[in-house]
C-alpha positions in Angstrom: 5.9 -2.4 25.6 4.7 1.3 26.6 7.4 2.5 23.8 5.3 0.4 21.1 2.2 1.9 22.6 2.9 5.2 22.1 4.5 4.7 18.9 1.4 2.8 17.3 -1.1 5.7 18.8 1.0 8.4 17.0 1.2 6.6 13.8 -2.2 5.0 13.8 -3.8 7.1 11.3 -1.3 6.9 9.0 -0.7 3.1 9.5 -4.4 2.5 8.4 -4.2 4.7 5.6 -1.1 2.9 4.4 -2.9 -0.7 5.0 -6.0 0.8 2.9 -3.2 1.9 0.0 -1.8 -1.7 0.2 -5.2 -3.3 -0.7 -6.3 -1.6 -3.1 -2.7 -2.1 -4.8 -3.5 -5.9 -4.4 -7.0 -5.8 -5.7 -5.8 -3.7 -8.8 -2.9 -6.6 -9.1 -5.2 -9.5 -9.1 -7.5 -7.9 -11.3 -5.5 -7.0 -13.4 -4.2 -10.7 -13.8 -7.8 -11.8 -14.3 -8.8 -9.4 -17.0 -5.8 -9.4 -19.1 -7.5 -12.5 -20.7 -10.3 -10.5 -21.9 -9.2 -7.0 -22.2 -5.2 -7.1 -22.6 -5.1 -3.0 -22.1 -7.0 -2.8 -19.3 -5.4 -5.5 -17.6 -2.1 -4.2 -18.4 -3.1 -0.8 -16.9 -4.5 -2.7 -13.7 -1.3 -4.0 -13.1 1.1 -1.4 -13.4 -1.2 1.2 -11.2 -1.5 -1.8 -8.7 2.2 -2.3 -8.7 3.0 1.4 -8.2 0.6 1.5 -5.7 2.0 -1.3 -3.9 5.5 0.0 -4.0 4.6 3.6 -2.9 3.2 1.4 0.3 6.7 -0.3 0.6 8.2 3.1 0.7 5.9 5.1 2.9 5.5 2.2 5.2 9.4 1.8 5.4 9.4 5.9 5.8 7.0 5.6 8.5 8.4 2.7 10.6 11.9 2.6 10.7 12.5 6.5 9.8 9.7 7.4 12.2 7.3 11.0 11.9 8.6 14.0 13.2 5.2 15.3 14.0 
């Protein structure tokens, strides 16, 4: 349990930045669904720079989890 402790406090900052990242990837996503009725460019671009920013979460959260910081 103390391991997890530790390991959250180091990584905390980063950990909230990452969960910020991952919603405002989803809000681009659904946005982008809903719009692309009305405006099929911007809803296009919604979606792909909600996507990208939802997989650079994937990555950096994977990155920071199971490679761990060497801060």
């Amino acid at each position: 349990m103390y391991l997890i402790y530790t390991l959250f406090a180091q990584r905390s900052p980063l950990l909230i930045v990452l969960l910020l990242l991952f919603v405002l990837g989803t809000v681009l996503l659904i946005s982008g669904v809903k719009l692309i009725r009305q405006n099929k460019t911007v809803g296009k671009l919604l979606i792909v720079l909600g996507s990208v920013l939802i997989v650079v979460f994937f990555y950096l959260f994977l990155w920071t989890i199971l490679i761990g910081l060497n801060a």
